[in-house]
C-alpha angles and dihedrals in degrees: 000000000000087000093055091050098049089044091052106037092044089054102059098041098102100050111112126213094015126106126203137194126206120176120210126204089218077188095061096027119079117238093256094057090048094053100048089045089054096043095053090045124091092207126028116187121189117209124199129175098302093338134100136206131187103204093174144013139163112295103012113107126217110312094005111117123240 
């Protein structure tokens, strides 16, 4: 499952003006595999029940909020 993910997250990073969403089960993904997604992600949204995080976005640092 790792594999698939790298193979197809790595594939689409160059492409410029266009915008793409993956959902992740973090239930059913190890920790490794929901890092490296995140890392390589300009946005990361949690979702939780109703509710909504952004965990990361473009120009915030480390623990500064989007």
């Amino acid at each position: 499952m790792e594999r698939y993910f790298e193979t197809i997250t790595r594939k689409y990073l160059d492409i410029r003006g266009k915008m793409s969403f993956m959902f992740l089960n973090v239930d059913m993904a190890s920790a490794y595999l929901t890092k490296g997604l995140e890392e390589d992600s300009d946005y990361v949204i949690e979702v939780v029940g109703d509710d909504l995080k952004l965990k990361k976005c473009p120009g915030a640092a480390g623990n500064e909020a989007c």
